[in-house]
C-alpha positions as a LaTeX table, in Angstrom:
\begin{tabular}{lrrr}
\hline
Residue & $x$ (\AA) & $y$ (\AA) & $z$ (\AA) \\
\hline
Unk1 & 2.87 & $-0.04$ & 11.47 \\
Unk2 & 4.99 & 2.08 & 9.36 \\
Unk3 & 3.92 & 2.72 & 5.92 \\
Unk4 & 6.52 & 3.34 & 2.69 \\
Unk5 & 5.16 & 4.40 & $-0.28$ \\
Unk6 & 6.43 & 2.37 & $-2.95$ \\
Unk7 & 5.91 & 3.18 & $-7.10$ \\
Unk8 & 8.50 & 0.38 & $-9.14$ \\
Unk9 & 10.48 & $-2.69$ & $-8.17$ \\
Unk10 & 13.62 & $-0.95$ & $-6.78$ \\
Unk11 & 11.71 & 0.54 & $-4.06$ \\
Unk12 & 10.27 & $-2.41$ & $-3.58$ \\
Unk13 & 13.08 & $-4.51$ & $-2.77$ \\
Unk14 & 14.95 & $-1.88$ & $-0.56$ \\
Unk15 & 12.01 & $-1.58$ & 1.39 \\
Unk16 & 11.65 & $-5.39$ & 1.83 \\
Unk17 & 15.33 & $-6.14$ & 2.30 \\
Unk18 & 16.27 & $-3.39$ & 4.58 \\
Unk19 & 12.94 & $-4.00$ & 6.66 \\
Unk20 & 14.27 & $-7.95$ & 7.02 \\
Unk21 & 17.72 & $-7.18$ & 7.81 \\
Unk22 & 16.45 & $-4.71$ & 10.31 \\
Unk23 & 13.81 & $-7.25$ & 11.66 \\
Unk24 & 11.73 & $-4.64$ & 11.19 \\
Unk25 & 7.32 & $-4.93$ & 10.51 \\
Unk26 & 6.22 & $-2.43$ & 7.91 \\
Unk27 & 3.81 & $-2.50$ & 5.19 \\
Unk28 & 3.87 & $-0.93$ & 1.44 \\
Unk29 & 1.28 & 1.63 & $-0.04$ \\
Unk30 & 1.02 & 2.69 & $-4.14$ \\
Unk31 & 1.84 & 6.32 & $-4.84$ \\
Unk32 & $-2.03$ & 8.58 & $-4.39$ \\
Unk33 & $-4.19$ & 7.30 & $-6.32$ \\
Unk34 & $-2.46$ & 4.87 & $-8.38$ \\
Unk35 & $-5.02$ & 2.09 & $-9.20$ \\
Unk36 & $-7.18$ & 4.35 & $-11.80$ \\
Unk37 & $-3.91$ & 5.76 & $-13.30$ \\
Unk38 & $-1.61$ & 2.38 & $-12.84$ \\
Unk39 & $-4.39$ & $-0.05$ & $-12.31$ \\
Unk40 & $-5.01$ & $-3.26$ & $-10.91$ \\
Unk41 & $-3.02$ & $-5.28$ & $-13.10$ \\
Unk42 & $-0.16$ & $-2.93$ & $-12.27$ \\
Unk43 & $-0.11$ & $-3.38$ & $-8.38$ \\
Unk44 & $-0.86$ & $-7.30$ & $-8.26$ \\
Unk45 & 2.56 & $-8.10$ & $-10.48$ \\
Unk46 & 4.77 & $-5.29$ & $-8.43$ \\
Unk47 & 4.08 & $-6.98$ & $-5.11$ \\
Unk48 & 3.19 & $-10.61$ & $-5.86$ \\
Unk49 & 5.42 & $-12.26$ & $-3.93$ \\
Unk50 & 5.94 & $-9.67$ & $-1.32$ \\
Unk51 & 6.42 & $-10.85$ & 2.32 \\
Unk52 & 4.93 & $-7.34$ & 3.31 \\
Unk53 & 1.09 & $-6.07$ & 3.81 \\
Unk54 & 0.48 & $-3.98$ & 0.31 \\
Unk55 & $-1.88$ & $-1.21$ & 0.16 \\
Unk56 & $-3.58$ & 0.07 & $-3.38$ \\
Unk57 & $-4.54$ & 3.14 & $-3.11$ \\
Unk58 & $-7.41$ & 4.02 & $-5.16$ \\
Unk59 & $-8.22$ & 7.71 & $-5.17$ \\
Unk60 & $-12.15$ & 7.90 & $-5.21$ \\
Unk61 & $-12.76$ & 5.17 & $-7.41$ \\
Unk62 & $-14.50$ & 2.47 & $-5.47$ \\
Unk63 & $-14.77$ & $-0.01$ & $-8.53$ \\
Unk64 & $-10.96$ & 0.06 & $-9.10$ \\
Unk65 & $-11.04$ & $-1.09$ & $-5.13$ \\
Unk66 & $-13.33$ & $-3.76$ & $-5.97$ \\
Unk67 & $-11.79$ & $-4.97$ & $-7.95$ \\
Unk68 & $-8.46$ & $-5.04$ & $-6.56$ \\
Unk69 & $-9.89$ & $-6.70$ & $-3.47$ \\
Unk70 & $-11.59$ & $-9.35$ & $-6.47$ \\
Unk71 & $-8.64$ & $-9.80$ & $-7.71$ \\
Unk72 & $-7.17$ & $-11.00$ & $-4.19$ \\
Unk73 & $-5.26$ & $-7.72$ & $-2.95$ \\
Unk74 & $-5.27$ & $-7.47$ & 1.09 \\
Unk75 & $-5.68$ & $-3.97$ & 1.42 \\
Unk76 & $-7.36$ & $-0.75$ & $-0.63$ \\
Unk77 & $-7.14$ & 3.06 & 0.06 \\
Unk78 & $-10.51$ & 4.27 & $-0.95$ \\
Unk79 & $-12.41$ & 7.46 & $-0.27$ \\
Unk80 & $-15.55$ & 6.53 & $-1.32$ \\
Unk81 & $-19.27$ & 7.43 & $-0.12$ \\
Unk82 & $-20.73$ & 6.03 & 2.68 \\
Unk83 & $-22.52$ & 3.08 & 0.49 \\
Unk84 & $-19.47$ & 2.09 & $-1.62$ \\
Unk85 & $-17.41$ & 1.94 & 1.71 \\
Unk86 & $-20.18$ & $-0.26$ & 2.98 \\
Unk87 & $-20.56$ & $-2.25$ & 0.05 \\
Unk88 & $-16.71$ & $-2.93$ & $-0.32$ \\
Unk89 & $-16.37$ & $-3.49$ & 3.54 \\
Unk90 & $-18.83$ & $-6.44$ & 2.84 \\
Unk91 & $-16.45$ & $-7.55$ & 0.02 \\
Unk92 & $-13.60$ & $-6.97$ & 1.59 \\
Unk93 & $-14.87$ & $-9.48$ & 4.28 \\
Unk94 & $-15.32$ & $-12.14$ & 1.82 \\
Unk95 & $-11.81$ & $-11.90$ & $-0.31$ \\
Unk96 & $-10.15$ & $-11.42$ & 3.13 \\
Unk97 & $-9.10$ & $-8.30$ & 2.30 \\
Unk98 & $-8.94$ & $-4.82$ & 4.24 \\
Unk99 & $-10.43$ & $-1.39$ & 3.42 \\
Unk100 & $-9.22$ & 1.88 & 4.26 \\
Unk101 & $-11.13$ & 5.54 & 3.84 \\
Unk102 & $-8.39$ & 8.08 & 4.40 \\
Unk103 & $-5.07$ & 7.48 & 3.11 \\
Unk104 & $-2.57$ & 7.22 & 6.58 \\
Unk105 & 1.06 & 9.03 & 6.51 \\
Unk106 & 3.36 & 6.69 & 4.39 \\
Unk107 & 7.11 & 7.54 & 4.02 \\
Unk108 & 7.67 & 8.74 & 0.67 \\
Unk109 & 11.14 & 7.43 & $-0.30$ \\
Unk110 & 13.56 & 10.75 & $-1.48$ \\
Unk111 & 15.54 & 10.02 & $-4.57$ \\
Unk112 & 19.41 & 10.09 & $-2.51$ \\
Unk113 & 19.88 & 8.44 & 0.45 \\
Unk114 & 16.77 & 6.69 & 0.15 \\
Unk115 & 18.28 & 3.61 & 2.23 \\
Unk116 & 19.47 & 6.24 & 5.25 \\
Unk117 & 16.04 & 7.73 & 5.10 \\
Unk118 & 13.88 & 4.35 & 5.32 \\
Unk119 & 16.08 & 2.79 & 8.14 \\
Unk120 & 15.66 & 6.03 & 10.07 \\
Unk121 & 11.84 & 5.78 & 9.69 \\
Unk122 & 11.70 & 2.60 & 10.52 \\
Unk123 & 13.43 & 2.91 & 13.64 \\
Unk124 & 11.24 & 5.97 & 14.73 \\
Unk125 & 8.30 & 5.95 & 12.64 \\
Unk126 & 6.47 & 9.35 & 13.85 \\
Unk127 & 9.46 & 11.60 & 12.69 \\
Unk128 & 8.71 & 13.06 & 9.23 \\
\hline
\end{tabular}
């Protein structure tokens, strides 16, 4: 599924509206790292209310992806040891929530012609 990298509510909603009026399936991720620097808080008000699968990304920190997934987020970014992974894999299975290691390639929206760029991505997702 394509992945956009979203960091305000303007990229938000051109993500969400030109994915609809494409009838297109893509999800959302926070810029690198974001939840220690942004936080929690931060992420759950940008995309409550998004029709889209939202990714937190949260650098190495595996309590900020605790408790993100706590807090009833769907999906972390977390490189975290091998216990922490386990730990919040467990979690994750309880809040319903999803757990990533590795951060996957998300679109990274360019300041002009940020529309042009996203519908081209989503039609053809593996071109840079």
């Amino acid at each position: 599924m394509p992945l956009i990298m979203v960091s305000g509510t303007q990229d938000l909603a051109l993500v969400t509206t030109t994915a609809a009026s494409l009838r297109m399936d893509c999800a959302v991720v926070s810029p690198p790292g974001a939840g220690c620097f942004m936080g929690v808080p931060w992420w759950t008000a940008l995309v409550a209310g998004c029709p889209l699968p939202a990714w937190l990304d949260c650098g190495q920190a595996a309590g900020h992806a605790a408790a993100a997934l706590r807090a009833g987020l769907s999906g972390v970014i977390v490189s975290a040891t091998a216990p922490q992974h386990h730990a919040l894999a467990s979690l994750a299975s309880l809040t319903g929530g999803h757990v990533l290691r590795a951060r996957p390639h998300a679109l990274e929206l360019p300041a002009r012609g940020a529309r042009d760029a996203l519908e081209r991505y989503l039609r053809n997702p593996r071109m840079p």
